[in-house]
Backbone bond lengths (Angstrom), bond angles and torsions (degrees), N, CA, C in turn:
res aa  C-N    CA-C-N  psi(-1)  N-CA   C-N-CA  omega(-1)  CA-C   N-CA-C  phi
1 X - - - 1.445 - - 1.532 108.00 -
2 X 1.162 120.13 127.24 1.374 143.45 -164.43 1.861 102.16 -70.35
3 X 1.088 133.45 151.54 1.381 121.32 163.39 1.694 142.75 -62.34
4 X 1.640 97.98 -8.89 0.853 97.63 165.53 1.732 113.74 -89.84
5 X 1.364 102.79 -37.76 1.395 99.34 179.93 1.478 128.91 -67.25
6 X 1.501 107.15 -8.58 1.489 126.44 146.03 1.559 135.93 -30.91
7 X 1.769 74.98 -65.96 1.610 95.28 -165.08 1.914 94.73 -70.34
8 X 1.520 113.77 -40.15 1.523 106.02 174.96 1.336 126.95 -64.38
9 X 1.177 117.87 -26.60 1.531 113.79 159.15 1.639 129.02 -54.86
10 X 1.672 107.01 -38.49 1.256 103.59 -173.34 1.442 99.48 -72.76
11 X 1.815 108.38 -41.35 1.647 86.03 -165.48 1.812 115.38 -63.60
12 X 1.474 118.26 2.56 1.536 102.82 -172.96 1.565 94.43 -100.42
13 X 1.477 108.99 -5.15 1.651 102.58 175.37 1.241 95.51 -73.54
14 X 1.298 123.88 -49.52 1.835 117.80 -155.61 1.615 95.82 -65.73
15 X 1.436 120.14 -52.74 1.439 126.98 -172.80 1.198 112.67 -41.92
16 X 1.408 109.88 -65.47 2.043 116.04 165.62 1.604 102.21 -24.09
17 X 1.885 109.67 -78.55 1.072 89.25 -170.21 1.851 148.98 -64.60
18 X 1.491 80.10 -10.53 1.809 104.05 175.66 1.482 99.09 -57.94
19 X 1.523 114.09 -51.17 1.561 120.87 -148.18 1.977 89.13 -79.54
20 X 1.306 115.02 -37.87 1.655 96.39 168.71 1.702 136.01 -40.42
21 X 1.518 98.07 -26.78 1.182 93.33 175.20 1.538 105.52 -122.18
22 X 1.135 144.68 -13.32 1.156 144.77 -173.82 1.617 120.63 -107.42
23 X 1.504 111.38 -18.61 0.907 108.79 -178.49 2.218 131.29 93.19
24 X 0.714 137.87 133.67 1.679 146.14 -168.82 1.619 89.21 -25.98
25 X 1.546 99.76 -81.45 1.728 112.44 -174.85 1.391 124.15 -56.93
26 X 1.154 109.35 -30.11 1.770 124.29 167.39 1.322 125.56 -45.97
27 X 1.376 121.91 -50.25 1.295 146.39 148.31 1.197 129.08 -23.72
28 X 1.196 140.48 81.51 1.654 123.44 -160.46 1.836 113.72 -98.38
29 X 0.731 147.45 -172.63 1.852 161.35 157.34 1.996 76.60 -56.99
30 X 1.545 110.43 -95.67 1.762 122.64 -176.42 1.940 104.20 -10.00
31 X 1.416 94.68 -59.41 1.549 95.11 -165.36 1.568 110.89 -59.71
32 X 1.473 108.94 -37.85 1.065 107.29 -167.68 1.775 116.34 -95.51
33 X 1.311 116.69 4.41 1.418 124.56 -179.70 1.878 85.00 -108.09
34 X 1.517 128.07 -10.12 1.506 91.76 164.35 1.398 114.14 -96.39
35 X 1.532 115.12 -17.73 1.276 124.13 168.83 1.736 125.05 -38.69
36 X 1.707 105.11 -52.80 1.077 119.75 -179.90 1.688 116.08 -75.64
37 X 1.577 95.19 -23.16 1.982 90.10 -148.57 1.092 127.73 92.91
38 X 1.358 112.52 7.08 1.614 125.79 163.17 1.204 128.64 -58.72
39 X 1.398 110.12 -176.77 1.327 115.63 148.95 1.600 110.00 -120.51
40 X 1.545 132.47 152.96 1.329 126.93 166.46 1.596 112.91 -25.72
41 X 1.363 106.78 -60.32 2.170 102.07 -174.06 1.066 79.50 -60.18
42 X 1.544 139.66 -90.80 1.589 129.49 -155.38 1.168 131.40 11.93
43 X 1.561 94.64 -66.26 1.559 102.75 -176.84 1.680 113.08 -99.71
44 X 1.266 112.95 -6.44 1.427 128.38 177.69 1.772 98.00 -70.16
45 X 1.247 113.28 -47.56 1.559 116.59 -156.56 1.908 100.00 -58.66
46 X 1.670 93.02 -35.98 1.623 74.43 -168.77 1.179 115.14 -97.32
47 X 1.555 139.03 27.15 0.925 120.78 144.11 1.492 118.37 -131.18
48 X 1.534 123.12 6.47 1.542 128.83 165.11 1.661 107.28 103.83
49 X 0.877 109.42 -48.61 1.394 126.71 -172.34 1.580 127.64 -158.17
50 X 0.952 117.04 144.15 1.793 161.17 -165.18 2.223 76.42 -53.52
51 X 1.223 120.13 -77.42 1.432 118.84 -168.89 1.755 129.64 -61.83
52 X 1.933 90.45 -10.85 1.676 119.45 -164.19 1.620 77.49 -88.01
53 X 1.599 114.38 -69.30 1.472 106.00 174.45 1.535 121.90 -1.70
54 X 1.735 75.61 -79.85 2.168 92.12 -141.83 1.810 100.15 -68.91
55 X 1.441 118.91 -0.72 0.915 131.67 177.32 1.378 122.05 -68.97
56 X 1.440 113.76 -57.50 1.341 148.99 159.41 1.583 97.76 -47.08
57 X 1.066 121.15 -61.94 1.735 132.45 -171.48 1.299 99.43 -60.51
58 X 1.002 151.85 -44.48 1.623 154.51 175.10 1.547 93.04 -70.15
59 X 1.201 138.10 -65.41 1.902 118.94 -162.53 1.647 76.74 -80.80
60 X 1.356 138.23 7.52 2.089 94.14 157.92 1.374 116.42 -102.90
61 X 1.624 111.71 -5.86 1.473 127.36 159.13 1.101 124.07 -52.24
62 X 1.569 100.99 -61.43 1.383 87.75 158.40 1.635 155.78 -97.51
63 X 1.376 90.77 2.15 1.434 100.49 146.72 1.557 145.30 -68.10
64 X 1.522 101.41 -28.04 1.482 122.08 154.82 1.434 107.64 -60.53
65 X 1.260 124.45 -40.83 1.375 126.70 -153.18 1.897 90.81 -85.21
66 X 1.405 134.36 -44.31 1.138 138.41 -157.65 1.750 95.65 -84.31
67 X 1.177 134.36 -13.25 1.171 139.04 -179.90 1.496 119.95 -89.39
68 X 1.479 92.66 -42.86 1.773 111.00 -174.85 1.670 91.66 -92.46
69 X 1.111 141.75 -33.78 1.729 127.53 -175.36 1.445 94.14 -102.37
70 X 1.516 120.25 -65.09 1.510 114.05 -125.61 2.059 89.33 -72.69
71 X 1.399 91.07 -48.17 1.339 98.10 -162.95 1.632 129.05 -47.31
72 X 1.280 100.84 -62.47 1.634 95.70 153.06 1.248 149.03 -79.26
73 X 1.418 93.91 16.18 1.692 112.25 143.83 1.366 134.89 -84.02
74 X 1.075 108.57 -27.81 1.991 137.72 -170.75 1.672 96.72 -48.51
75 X 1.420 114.11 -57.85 1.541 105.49 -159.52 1.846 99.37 -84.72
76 X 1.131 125.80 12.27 1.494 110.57 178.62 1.397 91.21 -97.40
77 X 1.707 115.08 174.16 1.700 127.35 -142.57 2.082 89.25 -108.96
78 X 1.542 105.34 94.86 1.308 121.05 159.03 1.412 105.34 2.19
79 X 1.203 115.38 146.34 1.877 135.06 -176.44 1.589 108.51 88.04
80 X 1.251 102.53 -101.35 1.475 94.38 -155.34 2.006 104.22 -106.11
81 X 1.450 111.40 -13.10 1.287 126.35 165.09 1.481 108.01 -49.77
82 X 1.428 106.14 -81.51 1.456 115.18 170.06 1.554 129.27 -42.43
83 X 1.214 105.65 -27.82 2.072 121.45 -167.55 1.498 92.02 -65.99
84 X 1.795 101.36 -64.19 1.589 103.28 -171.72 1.529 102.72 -56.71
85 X 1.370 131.25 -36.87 1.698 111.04 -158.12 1.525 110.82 -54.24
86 X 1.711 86.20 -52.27 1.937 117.50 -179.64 1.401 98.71 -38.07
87 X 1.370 117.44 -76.31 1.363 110.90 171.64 1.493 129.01 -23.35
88 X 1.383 112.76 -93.13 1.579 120.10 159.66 1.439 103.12 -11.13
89 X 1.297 129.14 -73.43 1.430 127.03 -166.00 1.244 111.41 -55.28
90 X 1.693 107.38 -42.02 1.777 101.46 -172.76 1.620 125.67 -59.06
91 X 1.524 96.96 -16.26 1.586 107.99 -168.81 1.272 106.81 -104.94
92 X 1.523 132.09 -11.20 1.256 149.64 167.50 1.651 105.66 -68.26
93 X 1.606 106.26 -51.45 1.577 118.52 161.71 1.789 124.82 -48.60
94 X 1.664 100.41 -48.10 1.446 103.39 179.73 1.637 90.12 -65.40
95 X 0.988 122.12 -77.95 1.589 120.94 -164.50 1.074 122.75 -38.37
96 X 1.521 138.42 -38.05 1.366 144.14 -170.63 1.454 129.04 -36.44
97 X 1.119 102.16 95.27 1.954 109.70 175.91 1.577 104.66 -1.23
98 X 1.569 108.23 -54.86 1.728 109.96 -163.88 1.364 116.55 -71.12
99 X 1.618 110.91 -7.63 1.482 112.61 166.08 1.388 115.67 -115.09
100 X 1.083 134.38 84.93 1.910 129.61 -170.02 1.225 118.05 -81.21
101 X 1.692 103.49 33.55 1.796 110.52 178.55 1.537 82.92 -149.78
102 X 1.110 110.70 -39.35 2.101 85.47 -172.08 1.509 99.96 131.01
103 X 1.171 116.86 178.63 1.504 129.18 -170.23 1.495 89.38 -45.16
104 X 1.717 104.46 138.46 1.537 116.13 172.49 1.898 99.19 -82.39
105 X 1.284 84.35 -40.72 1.842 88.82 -176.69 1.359 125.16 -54.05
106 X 1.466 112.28 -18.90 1.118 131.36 178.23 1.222 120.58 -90.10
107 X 1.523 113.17 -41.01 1.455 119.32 175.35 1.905 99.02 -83.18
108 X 0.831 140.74 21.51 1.187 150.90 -164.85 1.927 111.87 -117.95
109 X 1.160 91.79 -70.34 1.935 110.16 154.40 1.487 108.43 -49.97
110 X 1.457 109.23 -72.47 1.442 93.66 -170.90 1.916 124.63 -51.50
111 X 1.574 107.66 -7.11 1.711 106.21 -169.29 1.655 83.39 -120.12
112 X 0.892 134.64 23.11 1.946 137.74 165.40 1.025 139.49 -143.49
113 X 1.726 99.42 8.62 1.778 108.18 178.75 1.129 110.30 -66.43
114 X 1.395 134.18 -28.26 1.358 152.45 172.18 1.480 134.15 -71.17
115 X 1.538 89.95 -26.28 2.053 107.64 -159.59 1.782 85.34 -85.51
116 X 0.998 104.60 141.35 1.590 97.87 161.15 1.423 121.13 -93.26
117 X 0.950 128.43 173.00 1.795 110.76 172.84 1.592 105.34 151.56
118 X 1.543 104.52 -178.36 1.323 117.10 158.41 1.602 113.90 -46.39
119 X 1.941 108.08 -68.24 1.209 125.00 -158.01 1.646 95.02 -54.60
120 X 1.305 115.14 -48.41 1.800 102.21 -159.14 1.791 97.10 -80.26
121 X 1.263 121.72 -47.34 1.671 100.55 172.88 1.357 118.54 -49.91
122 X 0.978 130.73 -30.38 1.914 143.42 -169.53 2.006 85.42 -76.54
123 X 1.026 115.11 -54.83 1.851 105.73 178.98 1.363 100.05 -70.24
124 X 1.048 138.86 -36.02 1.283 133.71 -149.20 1.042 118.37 -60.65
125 X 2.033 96.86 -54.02 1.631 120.11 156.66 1.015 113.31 -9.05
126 X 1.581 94.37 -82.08 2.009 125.74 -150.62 1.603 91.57 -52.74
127 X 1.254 119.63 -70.01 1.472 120.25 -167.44 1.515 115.12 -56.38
128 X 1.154 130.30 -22.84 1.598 153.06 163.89 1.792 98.43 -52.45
129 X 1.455 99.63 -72.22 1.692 106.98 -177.96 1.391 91.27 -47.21
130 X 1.583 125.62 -111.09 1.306 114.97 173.17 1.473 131.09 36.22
131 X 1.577 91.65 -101.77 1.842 84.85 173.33 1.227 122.91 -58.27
132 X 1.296 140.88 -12.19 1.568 151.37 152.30 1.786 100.12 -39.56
133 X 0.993 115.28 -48.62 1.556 124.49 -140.61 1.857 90.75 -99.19
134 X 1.435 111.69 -45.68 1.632 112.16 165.30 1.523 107.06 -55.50
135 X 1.296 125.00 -44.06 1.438 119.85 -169.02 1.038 108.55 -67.73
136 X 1.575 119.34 -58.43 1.437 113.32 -178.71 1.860 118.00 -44.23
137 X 1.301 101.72 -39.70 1.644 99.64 -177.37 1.527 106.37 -73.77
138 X 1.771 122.58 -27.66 1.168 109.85 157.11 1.774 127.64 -46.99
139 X 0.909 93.74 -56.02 1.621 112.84 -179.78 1.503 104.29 -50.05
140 X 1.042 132.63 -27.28 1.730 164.00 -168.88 1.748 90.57 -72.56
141 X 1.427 102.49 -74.09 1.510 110.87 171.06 1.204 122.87 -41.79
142 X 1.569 111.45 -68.13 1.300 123.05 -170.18 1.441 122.57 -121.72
143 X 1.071 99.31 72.34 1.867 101.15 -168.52 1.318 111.37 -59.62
144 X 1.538 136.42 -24.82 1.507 130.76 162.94 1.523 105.65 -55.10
145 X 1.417 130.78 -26.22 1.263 109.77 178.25 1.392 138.43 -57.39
146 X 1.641 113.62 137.61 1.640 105.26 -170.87 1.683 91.14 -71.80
147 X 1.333 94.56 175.84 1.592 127.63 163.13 1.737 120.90 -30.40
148 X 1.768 89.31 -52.38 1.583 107.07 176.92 1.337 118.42 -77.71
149 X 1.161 134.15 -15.68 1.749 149.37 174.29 1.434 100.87 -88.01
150 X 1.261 109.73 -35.69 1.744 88.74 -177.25 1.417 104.10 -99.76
151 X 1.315 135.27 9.38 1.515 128.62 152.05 1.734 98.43 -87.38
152 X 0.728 108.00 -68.17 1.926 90.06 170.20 1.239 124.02 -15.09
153 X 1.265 124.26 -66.78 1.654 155.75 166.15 1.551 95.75 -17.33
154 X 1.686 101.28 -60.90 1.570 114.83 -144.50 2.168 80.46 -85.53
155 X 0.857 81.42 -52.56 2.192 79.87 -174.52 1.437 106.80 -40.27
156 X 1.226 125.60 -46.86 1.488 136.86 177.62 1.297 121.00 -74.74
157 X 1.258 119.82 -20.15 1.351 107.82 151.08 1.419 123.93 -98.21
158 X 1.349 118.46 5.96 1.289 108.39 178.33 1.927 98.92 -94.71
159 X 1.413 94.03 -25.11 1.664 101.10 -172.88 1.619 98.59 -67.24
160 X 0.983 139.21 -31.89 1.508 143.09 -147.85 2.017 91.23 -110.98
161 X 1.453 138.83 -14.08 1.184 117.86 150.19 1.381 113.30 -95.27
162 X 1.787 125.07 -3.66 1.394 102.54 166.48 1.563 130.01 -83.17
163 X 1.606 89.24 -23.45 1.593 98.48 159.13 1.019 111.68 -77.43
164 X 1.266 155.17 -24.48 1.209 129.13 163.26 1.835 135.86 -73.57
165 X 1.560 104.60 -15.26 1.531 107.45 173.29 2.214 81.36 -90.42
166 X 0.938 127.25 -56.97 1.515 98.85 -175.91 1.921 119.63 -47.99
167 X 1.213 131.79 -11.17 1.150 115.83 170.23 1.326 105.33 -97.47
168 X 1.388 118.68 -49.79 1.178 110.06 176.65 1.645 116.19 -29.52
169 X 1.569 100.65 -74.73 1.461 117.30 -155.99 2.120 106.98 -60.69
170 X 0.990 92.55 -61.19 1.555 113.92 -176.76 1.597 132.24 -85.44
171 X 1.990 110.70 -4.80 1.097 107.12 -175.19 1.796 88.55 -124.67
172 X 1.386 112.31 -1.27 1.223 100.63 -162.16 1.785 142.02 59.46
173 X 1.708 89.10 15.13 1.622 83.88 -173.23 1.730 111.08 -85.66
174 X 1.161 94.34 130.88 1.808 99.48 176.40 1.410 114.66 -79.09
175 X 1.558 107.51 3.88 1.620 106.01 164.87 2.001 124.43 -101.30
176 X 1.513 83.89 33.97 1.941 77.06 -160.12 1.403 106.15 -84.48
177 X 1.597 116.14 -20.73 1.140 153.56 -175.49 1.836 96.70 -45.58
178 X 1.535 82.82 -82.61 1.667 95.52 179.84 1.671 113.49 -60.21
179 X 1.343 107.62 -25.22 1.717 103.00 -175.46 1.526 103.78 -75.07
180 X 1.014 100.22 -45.48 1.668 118.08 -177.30 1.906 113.15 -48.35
181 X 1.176 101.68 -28.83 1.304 109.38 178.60 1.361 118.18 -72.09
182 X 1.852 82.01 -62.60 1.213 82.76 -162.95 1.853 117.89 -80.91
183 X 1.174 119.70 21.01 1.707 137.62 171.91 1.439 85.50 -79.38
184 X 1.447 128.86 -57.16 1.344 134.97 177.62 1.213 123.59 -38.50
185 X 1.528 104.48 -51.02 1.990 108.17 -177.87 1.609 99.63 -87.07
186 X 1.719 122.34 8.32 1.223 97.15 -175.08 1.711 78.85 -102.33
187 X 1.007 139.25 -27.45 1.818 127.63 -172.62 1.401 118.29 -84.84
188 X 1.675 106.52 -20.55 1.362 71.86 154.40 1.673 120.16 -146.08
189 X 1.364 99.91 41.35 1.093 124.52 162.30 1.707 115.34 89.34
190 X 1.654 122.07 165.68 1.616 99.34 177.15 1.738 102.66 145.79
């Protein structure tokens, strides 16, 4: 990797982690040229613009995100092998030193479910694919399930990690960990 393509990686590392706690719009060019040691052009030059950014910052979200969850889940045996890894990983993801607010993707959705645009169709996707990819491993589990049970499936586990980065993060409970799980071994069994 070349030095410039260096220097653009870190700034979408720092940005990720900015956007964990601050959010897409939160994030400024300022924040992120003091983050780095920049200057505003600095970090402007390599990607042109403020929308070229956050653009770029969403496919490294979720490429971070498919590396840190999907990937070391991939080789365990579809259904309920794979459910728990995904799991484990997802909360390994919320927690991660490199995010000190929690899923960027998450804090990302929650400030663009509303915005219309490039940025929120470009998440919309990713989180679209996603629950595709939970269902199928639902379906993995429970192949008698209709259509409507395995969108259930997929709602309940997404509901059971947002309650869990909201207690964690905002209620302070040091039990969300264990609750969080175990909502987990009750959906999909174990």
């Amino acid at each position: 990797m070349g030095k410039g393509e260096d220097t653009r990686a870190r700034i979408l590392d720092e940005a990720m982690r900015q956007v964990s706690v601050r959010g897409m719009t939160g994030v400024s060019l300022g924040d992120l040229a003091t983050g780095m040691n920049l200057s505003k052009s600095g970090v402007l030059k390599h990607f042109q613009s403020m929308e070229t950014l956050q653009l770029a910052l969403l496919d490294a979200m979720t490429d971070r995100f498919v590396t840190e969850v999907w990937r070391p889940a991939e080789p365990f045996e579809p259904g309920r092998e794979r459910l728990d890894k995904l799991f484990e990983r997802e909360l390994a993801w919320n927690d991660s030193e490199h995010l000190p607010g929690g899923c960027p993707l998450t804090a990302a959705a929650t400030e663009l479910d509303d915005q219309p645009g490039p940025l929120r169709d470009k998440l919309k996707d990713n989180r679209v694919r996603w629950g595709r990819t939970l269902k199928r491993e639902f379906h993995a589990l429970r192949p008698e399930a209709d259509d409507a049970t395995l969108e259930t499936l997929v709602f309940q586990w997404k509901g059971i990690l947002l309650a869990y980065g909201h207690s964690k993060r905002l209620l302070d409970d040091e039990a969300a960990r264990a609750q969080a799980t175990a909502a987990c071994r009750m959906l999909i069994g174990g």
